[in-house]
BATORSE-773886 format. One line per field, with one value per residue (C-alpha): residue number from 0; residue in one letter; x, y, z. Coordinates in nm, 4 decimals, padded with zeros to 6 digits. Layout:
N
seq c(NUM,...)
type c(a,...)
X c(X,...)
Y c(Y,...)
Z c(Z,...)
% end
This chain:
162
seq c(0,1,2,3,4,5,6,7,8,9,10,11,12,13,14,15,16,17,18,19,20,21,22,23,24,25,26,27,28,29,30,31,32,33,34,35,36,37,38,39,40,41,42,43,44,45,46,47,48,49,50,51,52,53,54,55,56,57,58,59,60,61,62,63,64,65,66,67,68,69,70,71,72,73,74,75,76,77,78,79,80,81,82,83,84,85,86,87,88,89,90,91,92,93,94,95,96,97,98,99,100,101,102,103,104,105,106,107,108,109,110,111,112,113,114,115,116,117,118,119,120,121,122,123,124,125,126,127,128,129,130,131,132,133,134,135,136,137,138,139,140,141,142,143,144,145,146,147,148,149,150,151,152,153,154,155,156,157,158,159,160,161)
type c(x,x,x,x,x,x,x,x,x,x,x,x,x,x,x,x,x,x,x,x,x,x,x,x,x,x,x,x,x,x,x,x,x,x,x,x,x,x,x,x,x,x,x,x,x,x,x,x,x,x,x,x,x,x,x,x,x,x,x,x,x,x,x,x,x,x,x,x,x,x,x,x,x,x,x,x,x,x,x,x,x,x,x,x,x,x,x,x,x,x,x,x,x,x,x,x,x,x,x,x,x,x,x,x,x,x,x,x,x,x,x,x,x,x,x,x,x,x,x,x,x,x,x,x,x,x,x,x,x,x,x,x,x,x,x,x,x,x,x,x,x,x,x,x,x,x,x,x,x,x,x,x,x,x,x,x,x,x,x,x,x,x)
X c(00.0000,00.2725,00.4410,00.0939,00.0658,00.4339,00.3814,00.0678,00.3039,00.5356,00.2912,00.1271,00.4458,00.5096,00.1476,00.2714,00.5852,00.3371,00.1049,00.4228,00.3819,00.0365,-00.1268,-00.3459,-00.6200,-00.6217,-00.5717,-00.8758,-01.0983,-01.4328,-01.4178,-01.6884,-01.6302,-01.4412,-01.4720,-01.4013,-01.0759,-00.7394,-00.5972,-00.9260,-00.8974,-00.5170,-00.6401,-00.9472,-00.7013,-00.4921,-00.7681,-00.9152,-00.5757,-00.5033,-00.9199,-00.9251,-00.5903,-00.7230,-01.0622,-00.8879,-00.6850,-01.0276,-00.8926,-01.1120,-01.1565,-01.0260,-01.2961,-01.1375,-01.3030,-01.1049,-01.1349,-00.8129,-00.6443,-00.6085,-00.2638,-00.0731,00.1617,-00.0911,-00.1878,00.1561,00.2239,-00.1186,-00.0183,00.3918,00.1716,-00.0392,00.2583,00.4212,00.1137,00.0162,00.3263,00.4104,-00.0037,00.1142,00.4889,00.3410,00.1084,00.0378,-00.1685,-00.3252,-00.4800,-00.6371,-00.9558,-01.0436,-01.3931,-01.4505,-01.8253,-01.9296,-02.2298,-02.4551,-02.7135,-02.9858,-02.8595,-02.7780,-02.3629,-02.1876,-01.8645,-01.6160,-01.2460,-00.9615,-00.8043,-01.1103,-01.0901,-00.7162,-00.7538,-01.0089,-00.7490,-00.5530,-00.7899,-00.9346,-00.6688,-00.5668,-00.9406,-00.8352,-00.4992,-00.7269,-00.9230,-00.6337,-00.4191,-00.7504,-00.7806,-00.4301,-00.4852,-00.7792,-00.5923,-00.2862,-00.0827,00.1533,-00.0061,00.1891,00.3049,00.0616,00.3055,00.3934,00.6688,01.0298,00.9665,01.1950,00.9502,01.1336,00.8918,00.9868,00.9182,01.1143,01.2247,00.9843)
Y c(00.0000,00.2095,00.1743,00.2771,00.5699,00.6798,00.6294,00.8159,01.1543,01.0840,01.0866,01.3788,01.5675,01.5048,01.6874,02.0011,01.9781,01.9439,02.2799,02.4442,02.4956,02.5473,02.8798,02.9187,02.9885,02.6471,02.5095,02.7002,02.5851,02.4283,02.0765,01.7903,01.5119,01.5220,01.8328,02.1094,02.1351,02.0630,02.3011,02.2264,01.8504,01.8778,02.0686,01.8337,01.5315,01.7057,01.7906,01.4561,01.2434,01.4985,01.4871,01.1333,01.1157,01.3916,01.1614,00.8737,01.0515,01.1886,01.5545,01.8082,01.7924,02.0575,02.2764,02.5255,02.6281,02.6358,02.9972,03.0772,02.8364,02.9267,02.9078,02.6315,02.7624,02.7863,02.4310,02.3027,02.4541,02.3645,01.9607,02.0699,02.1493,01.8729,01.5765,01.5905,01.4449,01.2364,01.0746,00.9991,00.8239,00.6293,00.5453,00.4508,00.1920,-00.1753,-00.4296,-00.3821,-00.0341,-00.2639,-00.3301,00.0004,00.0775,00.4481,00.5326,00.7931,00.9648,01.0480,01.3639,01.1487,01.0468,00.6948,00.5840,00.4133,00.1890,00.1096,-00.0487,00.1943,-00.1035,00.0207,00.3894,00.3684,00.1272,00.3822,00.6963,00.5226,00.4510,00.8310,00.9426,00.7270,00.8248,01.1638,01.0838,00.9362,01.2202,01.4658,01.2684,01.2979,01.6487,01.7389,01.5207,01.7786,02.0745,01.8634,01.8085,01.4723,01.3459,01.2376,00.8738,00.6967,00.3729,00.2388,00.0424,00.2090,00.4719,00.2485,00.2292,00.0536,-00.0950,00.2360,00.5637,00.9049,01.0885,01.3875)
Z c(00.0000,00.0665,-00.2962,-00.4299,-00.2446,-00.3642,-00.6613,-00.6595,-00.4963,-00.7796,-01.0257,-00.8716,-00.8928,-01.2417,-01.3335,-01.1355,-01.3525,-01.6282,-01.5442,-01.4832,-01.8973,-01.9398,-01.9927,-01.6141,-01.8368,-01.9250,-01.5957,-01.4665,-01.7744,-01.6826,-01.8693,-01.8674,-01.5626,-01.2383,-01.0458,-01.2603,-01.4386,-01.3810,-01.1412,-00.9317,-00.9745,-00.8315,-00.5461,-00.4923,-00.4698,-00.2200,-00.0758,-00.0520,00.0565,00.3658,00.4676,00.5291,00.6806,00.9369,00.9555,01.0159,01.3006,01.4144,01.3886,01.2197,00.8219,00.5915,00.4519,00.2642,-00.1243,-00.4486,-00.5047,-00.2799,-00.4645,-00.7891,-00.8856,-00.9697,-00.6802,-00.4161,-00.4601,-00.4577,-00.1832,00.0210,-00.0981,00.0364,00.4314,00.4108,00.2963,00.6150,00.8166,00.5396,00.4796,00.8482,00.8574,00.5674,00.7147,01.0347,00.8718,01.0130,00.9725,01.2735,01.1533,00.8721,01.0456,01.2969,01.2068,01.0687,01.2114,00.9005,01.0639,00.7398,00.6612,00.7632,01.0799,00.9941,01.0352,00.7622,00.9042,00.6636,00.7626,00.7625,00.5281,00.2933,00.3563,00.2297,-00.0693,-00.1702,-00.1564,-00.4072,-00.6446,-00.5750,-00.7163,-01.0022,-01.1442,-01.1565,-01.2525,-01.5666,-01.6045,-01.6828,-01.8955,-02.1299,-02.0480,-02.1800,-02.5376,-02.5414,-02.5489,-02.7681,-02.5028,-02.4145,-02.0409,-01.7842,-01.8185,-01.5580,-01.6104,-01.2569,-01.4244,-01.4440,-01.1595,-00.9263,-00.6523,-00.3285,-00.0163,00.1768,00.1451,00.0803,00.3407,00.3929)
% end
């Protein structure tokens, strides 16, 4: 699990590299799917990765809007305050965190419980999706994505130094 979430920072890093030559007007563009665009959808799976980490550590959720991040340099820098407490969650991983129970108290008043095993599995895959969703966005406006190939990016069983 760790691996996947490396490779998923990696990866991550490579599509900041990747904005870093893109006109912001373009990054801000409404497109169809995901969330927005794909400045937002960066942010949004910053967002999402640090949220559950806080959940998980039953701190308080992060809540702040898009609109005071919309600069590629804003959101790089929100992911560069958040990595610190989400790598050290994701270093400090065992197997006996697999099964905790996260009670999700719902609109209604009814609680969904899903494993913490679950809850993780699914921040993976969160982002990969996105991941997807931008490497079509940048064929849209005839630009190369960013390689999603897990293969080649030397990946150990340990993770970098924060």
């Amino acid at each position: 699990m760790q691996t996947m979430f490396h490779y998923n920072w990696l990866v991550r890093e490579e599509w900041y590299q990747w904005c870093e030559n893109i006109p912001l007007e373009e990054l801000l563009r409404k497109r169809t799917g995901g969330v927005g665009g794909i400045l937002h959808t960066l942010f949004h799976i910053v967002d999402v990765e640090w949220s559950w980490v806080r959940i998980l550590q039953g701190k308080d959720d992060f809540q702040e809007s898009f609109e005071e991040y919309q600069r590629l340099e804003k959101v790089r820098q929100l992911d560069t305050n958040f990595q610190p407490e989400v790598r050290e969650f994701i270093r400090s991983w065992n197997l006996e965190k697999e099964n905790n129970i996260l009670y999700d108290p719902q609109p209604d008043g009814s609680i969904v419980t899903d494993t913490w095993r679950e809850v993780m599995r699914h921040m993976i895959a969160h982002e990969i999706h996105h991941i997807g969703q931008l490497s079509v966005w940048a064929r849209e406006i005839g630009e190369k994505p960013v390689s999603a190939n897990l293969i080649g990016k030397e990946l150990g069983h340990t993770l970098p130094k924060i």
